[in-house]
C-alpha positions in Angstrom: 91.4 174.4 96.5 90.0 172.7 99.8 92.2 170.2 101.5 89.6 167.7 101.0 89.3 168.6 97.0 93.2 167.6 97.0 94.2 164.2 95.4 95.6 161.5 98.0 99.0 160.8 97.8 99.7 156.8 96.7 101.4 156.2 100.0 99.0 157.4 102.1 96.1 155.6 100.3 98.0 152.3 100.7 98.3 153.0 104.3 94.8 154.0 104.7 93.9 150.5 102.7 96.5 148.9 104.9 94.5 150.3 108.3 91.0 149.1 106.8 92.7 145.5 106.3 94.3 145.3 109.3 90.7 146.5 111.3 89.0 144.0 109.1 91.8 141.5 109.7 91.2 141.8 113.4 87.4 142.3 113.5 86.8 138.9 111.6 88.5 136.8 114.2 84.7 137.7 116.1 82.6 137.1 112.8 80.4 134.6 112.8 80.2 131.4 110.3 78.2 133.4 107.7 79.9 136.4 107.8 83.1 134.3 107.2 81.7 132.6 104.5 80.2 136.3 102.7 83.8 137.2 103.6 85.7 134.7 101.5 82.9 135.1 98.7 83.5 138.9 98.7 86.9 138.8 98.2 88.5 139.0 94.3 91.4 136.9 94.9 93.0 134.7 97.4 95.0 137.4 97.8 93.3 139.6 99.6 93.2 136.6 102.5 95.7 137.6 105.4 98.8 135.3 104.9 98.8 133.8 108.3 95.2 132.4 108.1 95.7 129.2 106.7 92.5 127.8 107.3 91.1 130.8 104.9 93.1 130.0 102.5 92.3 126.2 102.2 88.6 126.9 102.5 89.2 130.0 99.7 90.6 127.0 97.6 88.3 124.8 97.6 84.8 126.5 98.3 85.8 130.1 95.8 88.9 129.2 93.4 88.0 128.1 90.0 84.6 128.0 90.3 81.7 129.8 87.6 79.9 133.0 89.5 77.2 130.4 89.3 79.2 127.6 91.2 79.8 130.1 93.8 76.4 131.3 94.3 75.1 127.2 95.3 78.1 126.5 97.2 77.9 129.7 99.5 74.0 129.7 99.6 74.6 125.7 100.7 77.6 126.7 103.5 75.2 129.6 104.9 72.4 127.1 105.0 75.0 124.5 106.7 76.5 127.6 109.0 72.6 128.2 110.7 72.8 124.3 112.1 74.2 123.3 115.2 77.4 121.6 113.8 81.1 122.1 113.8 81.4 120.5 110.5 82.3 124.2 109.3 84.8 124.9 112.1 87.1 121.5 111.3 90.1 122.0 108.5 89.7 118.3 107.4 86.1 118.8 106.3 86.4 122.0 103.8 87.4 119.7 100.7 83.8 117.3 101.8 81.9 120.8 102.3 83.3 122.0 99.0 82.1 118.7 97.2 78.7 119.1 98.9 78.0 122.4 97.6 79.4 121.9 94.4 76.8 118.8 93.9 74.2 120.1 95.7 71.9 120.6 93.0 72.0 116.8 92.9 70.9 116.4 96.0 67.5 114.1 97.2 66.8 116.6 100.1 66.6 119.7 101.6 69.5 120.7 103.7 67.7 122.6 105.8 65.6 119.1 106.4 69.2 117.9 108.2 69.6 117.7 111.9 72.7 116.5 113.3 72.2 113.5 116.0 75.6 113.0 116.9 78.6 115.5 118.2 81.1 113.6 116.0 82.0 115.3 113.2 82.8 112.8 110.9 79.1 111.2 112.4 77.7 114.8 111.2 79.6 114.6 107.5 78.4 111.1 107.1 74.8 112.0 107.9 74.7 115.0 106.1 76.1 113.1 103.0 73.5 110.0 103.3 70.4 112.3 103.7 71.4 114.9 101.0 72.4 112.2 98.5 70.9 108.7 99.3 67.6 108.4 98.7 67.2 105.1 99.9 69.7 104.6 102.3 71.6 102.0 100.9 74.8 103.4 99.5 78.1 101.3 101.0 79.8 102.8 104.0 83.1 102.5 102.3 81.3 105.1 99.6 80.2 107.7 102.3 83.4 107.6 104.6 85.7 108.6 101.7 84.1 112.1 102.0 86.1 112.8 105.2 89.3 111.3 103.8 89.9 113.8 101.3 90.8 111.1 99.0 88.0 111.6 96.7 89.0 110.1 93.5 90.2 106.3 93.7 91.1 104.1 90.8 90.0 107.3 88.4 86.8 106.5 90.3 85.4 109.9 91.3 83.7 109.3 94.6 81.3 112.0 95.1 79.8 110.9 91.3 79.6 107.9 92.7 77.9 108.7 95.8 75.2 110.2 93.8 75.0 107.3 91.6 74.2 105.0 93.9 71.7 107.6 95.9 69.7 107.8 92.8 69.0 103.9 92.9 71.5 102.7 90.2 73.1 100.1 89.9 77.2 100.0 90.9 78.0 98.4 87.9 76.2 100.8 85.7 78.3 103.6 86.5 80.5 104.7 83.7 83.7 105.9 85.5 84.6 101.9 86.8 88.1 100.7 86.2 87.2 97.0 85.0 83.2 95.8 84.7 81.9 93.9 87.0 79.5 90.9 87.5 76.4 90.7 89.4 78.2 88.5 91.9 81.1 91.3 92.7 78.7 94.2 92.5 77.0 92.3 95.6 79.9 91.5 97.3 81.8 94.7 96.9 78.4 96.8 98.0 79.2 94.7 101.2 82.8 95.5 102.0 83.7 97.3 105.7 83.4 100.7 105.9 86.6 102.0 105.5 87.7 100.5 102.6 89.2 102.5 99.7 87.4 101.7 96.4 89.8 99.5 95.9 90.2 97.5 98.8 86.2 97.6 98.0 87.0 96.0 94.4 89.6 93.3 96.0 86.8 92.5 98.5 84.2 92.0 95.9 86.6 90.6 93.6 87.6 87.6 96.0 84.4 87.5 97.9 82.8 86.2 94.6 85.2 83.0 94.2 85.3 82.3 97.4 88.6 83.3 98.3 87.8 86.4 101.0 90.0 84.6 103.6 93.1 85.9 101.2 91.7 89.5 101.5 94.5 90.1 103.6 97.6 89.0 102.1 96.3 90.0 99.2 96.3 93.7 100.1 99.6 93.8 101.3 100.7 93.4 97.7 102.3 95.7 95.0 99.9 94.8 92.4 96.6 95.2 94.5 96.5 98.9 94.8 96.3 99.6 90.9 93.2 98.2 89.0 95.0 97.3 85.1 95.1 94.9 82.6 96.5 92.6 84.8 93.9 92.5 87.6 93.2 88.8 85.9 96.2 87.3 85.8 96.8 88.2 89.7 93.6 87.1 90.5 94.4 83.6 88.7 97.8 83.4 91.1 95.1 83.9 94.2 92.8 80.7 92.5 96.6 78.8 92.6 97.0 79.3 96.1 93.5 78.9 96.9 93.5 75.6 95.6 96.5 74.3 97.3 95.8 72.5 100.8 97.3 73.6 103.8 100.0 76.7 101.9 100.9 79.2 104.5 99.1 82.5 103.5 102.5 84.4 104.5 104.1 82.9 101.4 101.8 85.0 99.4 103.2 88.2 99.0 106.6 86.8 98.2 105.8 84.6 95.4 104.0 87.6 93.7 107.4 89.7 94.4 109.1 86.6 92.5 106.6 86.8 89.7 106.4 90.3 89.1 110.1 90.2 89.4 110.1 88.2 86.8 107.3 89.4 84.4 108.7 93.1 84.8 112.5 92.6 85.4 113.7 89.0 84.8 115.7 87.3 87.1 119.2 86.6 86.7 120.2 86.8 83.2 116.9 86.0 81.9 115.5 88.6 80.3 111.5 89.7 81.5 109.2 87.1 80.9 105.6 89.3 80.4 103.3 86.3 79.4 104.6 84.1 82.4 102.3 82.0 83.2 101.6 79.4 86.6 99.9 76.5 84.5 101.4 73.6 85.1 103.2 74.2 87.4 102.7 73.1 91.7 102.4 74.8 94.4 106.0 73.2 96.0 108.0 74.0 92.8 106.8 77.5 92.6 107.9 78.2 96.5 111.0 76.3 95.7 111.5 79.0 92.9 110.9 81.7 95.1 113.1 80.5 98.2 116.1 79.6 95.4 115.6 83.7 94.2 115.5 84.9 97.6 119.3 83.3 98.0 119.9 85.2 95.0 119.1 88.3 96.3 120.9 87.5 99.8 123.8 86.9 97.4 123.8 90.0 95.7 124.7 90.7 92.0 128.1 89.4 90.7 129.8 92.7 89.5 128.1 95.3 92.6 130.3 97.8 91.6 128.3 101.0 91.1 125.4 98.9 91.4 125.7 98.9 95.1 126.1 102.2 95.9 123.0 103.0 94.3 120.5 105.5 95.4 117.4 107.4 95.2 115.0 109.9 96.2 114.1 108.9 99.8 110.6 110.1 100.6 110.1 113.0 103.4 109.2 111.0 106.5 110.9 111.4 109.5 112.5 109.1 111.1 112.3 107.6 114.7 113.9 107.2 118.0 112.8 106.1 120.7 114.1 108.9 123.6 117.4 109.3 124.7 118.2 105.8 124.8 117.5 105.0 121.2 116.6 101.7 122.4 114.2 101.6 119.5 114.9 103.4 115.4 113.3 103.6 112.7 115.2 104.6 109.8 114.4 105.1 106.0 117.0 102.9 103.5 118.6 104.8 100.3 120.9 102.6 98.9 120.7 99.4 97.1 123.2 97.6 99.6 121.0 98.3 103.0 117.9 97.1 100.8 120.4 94.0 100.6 121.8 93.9 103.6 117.8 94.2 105.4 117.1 91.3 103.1 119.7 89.2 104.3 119.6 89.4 108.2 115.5 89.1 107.6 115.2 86.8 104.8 113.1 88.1 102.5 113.1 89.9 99.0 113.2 93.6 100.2 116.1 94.0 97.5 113.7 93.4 95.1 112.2 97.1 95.7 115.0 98.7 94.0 113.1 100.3 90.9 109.9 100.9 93.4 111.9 103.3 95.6 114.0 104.7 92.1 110.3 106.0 90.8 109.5 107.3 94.0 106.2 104.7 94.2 107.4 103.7 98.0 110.4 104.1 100.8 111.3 101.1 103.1 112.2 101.1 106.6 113.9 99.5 109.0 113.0 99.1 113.0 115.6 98.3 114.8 114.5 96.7 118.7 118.5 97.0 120.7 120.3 97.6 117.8 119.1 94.1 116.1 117.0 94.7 112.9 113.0 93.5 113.6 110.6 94.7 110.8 110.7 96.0 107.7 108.6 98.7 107.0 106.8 99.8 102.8 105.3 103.3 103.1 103.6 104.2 99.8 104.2 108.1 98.4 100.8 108.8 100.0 102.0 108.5 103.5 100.5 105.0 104.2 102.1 102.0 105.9 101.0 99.1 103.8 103.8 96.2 104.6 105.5 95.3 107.2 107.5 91.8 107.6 110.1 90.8 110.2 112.1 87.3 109.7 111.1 85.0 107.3 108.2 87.1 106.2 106.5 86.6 109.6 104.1 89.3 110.8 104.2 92.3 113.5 104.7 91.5 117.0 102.2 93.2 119.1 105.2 95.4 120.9 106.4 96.2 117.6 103.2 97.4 116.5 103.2 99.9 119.3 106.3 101.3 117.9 105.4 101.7 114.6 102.3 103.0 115.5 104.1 106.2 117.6 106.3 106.3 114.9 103.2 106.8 112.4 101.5 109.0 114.6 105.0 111.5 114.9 105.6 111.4 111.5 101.9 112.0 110.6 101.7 108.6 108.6 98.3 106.5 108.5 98.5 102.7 109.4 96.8 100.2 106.5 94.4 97.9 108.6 95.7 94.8 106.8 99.3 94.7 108.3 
């Protein structure tokens, strides 16, 4: 028998496989953006990707995995279509979930993609564009809508956003669409279509929501509340605490957020030894004996429960976020709490009700911080599970200084943490 009639040994056709890979492997570093993309549509299984190309893999996830042969075929004819324009859209990590969403709706779309040009050398200018003129036919779908495709955040509320986008592109109304939280009126539908771009759907909803009574100047305080970033049953109820304040003449909008802790504290918890009170209710009641109520809980709190105990040394979860110092002089921290007592003991040199975030933290919805300016305490700091800042209050509930807004923002920007626009 000829040597070349002779079966190959196992080893040496791994190695041999293992020489094509790695020549492959090296060869595709030079390939262009459609020979990438055939690449990743060739392959059987992510895990034939070499395991140090990330950006492979995140693109294999969401352009190839789980997808019907048909699927595949629109997406990859859509990204070699996209890969013969003069854009980097394809070249950017933060856009493969938004290209992914493109191609999987593109059969949806109102134009050609090869009718696109880009006008602009900013990517998230190009996704925007490219969004607008394959999915709005006439132009008017909300800002808000369209810049949630480079967020990655696609699905708000349950509100899926790329559904949504080509909703509204068709010409249909935003209250028609059947994936909303809550119904809306007429009035919200026009204020919420007018909400900054930016805005999550819900900030969108809480801008329409108090556009529509008139009440838009409590936009902010509003969103630096628990109950504002979940749309539920209660959405109501809230809203009515908003008409209270609203109608009360010269109430300092920093007492907001408190007297909702105080309420939901005592809807949810009770306070004292007063067990919950779910159908509380603010009729009847004024303005000054409801901030009386408040301040007297906030003592409370200050005061600590009667038999600590266990109760004190109490702890949690913390989430993973770094924390911060500023050089070697440590001039400036920033430092996550995990027990019960520091919630206390932040809520006592500040005066506020930061204690009252004990079962928040337990269930993981948010960690609190502390900055600390020359080792006296300054600002305390909410950061919700999805890495956003949404609170911060220094004494007496008062708002960031500008040069402790610098520090939070380094400390963000270390820490990879994005900075809510309403703090």
């Amino acid at each position: 028998m000829s040597n070349r009639n002779k079966p190959v040994s196992r080893h040496v056709r791994d190695t041999q496989q293992a020489l094509v890979a790695l020549a492959r492997h090296a060869d595709r570093r030079k390939w262009s953006a459609g020979q990438q993309i055939d690449f990743l549509f060739s392959c059987a299984g992510i895990q034939e990707l070499p395991a140090d190309d990330p950006i492979s893999t995140l693109r294999y996830r969401h352009w190839v995995g789980n997808r019907t042969v048909l699927e595949k075929q629109r997406v990859r004819q859509t990204l070699l279509t996209l890969a013969a324009k003069r854009t980097a859209l394809l070249d950017r990590p933060e856009m493969v979930p938004a290209l992914g969403l493109i191609g999987k709706h593109y059969w949806s779309r109102q134009r050609e993609l090869a009718d696109w040009h880009p006008r602009t050398r900013n990517v998230y200018g190009q996704l925007a564009s490219l969004v607008r003129h394959l999915f709005d036919a006439y132009g008017d779908v909300p800002g808000w809508v369209l810049e949630a495709w480079a967020s990655g955040e696609m699905v708000c509320a349950g509100v899926q956003l790329a559904e949504l986008t080509i909703h509204l592109g068709q010409g249909h109304s935003l209250r028609s669409f059947p994936g909303l939280p809550r119904a809306l009126t007429k009035k919200q539908e026009h204020a919420m279509r007018q909400a900054p771009a930016g805005c999550t759907f819900i900030e969108a909803l809480r801008y329409g929501q108090l556009a529509a009574r008139g009440a838009l100047s409590w936009l902010g305080p509003v969103l630096q509340t628990e109950w504002s970033r979940t749309v539920g049953p209660d959405d109501d109820f809230w809203l009515g605490v908003v008409d209270f304040f609203a109608a009360a003449p010269l109430v300092d909008p920093q007492h907001f957020g408190p007297v909702c802790d105080w309420i939901q504290q005592k809807r949810t918890v009770g306070i004292g030894d007063e067990p919950p009170q779910p159908g509380f209710s603010l009729k009847g009641r004024s303005m000054n004996s409801v901030l009386a109520r408040t301040e007297q809980w906030h003592r409370q709190l200050a005061r600590g429960p009667r038999h600590a105990g266990q109760l004190l040394s109490t702890t949690w979860s913390p989430l993973l976020v770094s924390d911060f110092a500023s050089g070697e002089d440590q001039r400036v921290l920033i430092r996550q709490l995990r027990t019960y007592e520091e919630l206390l003991d932040e809520g006592r040199a500040l005066h506020h009700c930061v204690a009252s975030y004990l079962h928040s933290c337990q269930r993981g919805r948010c960690g609190i911080f502390s900055l600390k300016m020359d080792g006296a305490r300054s600002i305390t700091l909410e950061v919700l599970g999805n890495r956003t800042v949404v609170q911060a209050r220094g004494r007496y509930n008062r708002p960031m200084l500008a040069h402790e807004r610098y520090w939070v923002a380094r400390w963000a920007t270390e820490a990879q943490l994005s900075l809510s626009k309403h703090i």
